[in-house]
C-alpha positions in Angstrom: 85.8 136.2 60.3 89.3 135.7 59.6 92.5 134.9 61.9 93.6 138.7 61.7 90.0 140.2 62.6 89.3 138.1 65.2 93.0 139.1 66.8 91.9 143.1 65.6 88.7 142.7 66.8 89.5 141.0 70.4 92.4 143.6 70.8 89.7 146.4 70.7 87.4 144.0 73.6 84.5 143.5 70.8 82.5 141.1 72.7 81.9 139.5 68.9 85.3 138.8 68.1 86.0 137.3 71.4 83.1 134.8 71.1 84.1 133.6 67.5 87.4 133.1 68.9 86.3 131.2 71.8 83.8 129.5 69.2 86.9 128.6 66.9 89.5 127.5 69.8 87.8 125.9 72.5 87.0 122.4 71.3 90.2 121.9 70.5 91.1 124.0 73.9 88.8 121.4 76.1 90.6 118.3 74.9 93.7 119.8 76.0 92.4 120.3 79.0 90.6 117.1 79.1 94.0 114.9 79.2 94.0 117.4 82.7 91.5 116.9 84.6 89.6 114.1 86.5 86.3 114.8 84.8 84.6 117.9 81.8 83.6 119.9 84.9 87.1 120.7 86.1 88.2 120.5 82.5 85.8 123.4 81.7 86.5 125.3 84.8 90.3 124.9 83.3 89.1 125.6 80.0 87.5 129.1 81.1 90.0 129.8 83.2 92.5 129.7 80.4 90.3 131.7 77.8 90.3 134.3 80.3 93.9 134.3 80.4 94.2 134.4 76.9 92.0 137.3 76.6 93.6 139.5 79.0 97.0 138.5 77.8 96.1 139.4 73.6 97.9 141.9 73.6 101.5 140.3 74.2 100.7 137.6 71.1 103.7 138.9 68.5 102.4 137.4 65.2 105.2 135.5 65.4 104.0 132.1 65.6 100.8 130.0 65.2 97.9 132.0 67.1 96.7 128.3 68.1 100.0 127.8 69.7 100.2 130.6 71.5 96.4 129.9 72.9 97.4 126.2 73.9 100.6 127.5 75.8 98.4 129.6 78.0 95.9 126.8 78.2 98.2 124.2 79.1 99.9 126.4 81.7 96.8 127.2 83.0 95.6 123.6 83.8 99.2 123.6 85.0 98.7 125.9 87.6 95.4 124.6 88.5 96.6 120.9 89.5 99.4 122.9 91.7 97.0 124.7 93.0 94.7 121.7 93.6 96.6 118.4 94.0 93.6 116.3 95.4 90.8 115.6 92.7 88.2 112.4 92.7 89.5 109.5 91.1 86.5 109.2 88.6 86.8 108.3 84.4 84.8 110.0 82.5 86.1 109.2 78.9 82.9 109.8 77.4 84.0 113.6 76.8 87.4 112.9 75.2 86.8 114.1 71.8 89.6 116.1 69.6 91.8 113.6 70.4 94.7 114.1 67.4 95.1 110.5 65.8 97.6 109.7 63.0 95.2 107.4 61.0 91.3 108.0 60.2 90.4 104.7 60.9 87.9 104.1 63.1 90.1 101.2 65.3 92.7 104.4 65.6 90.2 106.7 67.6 88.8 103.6 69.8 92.6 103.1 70.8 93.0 106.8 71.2 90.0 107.0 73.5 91.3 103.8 75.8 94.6 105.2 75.4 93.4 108.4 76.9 91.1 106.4 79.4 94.3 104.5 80.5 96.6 107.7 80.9 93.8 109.3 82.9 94.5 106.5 85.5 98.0 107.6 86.0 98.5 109.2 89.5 98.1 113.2 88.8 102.3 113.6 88.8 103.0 110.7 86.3 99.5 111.7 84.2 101.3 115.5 84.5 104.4 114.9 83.5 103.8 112.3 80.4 101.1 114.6 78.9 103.4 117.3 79.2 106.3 116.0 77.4 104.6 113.0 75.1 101.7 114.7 74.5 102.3 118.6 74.4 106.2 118.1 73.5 107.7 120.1 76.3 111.1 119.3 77.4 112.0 117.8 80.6 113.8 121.2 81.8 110.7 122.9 80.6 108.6 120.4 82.5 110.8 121.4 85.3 110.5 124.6 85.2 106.5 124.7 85.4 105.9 122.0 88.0 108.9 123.5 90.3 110.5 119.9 90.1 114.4 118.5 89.5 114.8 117.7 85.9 115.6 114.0 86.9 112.7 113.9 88.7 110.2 114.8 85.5 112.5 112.0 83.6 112.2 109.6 86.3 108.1 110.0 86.6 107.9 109.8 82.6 109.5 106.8 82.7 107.6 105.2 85.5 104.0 106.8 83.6 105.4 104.8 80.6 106.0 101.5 82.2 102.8 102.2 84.4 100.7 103.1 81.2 102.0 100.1 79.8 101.1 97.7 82.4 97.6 99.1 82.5 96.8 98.9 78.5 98.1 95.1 79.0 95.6 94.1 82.0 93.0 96.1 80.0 93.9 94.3 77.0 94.5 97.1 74.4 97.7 95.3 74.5 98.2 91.5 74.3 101.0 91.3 75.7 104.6 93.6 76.2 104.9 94.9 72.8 108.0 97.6 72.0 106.9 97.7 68.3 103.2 99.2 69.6 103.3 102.5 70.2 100.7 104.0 72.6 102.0 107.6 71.9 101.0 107.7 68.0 97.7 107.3 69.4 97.3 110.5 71.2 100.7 112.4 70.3 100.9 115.3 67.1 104.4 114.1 67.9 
């Protein structure tokens, strides 16, 4: 089924277009929510959450940009709301489940960093985790950042730059990196950036 019918078919609520969509977006859909959540449970309960969204918001999609954009916009607004909603989650790691991680090489040593990477981000306290997956990850400016989180700009700058030193400090005590390096760059790991 193509792009177009599955939009067509999901406009007219045909139960089989909406699942081929849902089939063709949520893996992707999941990892967003992933960098999210504390574990897959809340990241699927994001995840649904979202695709429900998406579905009763088709009809305002204009054609005029990438379908999968406009799905991950809802998504990551979604999980957005969610946190606000819910600001106290467990504290627990479950990396196992980070898959569709976007990496810039197809080396195998890439995706092992992406996954500490990730690993190491989702230790971030839920603000700093927020805000650096929000602008380093989805590429939302701080004003937009802002906007959603009902923050001061200077505050989603300030907690970026504190995730960044904080992320950076973690990956050295881990030892995915030896020591301070300015030339390694944590965000190629995990950033379509």
């Amino acid at each position: 089924m193509t792009e177009e019918a599955i939009l067509r078919g999901c406009l007219n609520n045909d139960a089989a277009a909406q699942r081929e969509l849902y089939n063709k977006y949520s893996p992707k859909m999941l990892a967003v929510c992933y960098r999210f959540a504390h574990n897959r449970e809340d990241a699927e309960d994001m995840l649904q959450e979202g695709f429900i969204k998406v579905f009763l918001q088709i009809h305002t999609f204009e054609s005029r940009g990438a379908f999968e954009g406009w799905i991950r916009r809802i998504v990551v607004h979604t999980c957005i709301n969610i946190l606000k909603k819910n600001k106290k989650f467990n504290e627990s790691v479950d990396i196992i489940h980070a898959t569709g991680i976007q990496v810039r090489e197809d080396s195998v040593p890439s995706i092992i960093q992406a996954k500490q990477v990730v690993e190491c981000i989702r230790l971030l306290p839920i603000g700093y985790r927020t805000v650096l997956n929000l602008y380093a990850v989805e590429g939302y400016s701080h004003r937009e950042i802002s906007n959603m989180l009902d923050i001061e700009e200077s505050t989603s700058r300030s907690q970026y730059t504190r995730a960044k030193a904080m992320l950076e400090d973690i990956l050295i005590r881990k030892r995915i990196l030896q020591k301070p390096k300015p030339e390694f760059d944590w965000l190629a790991a995990v950033s379509q950036r």
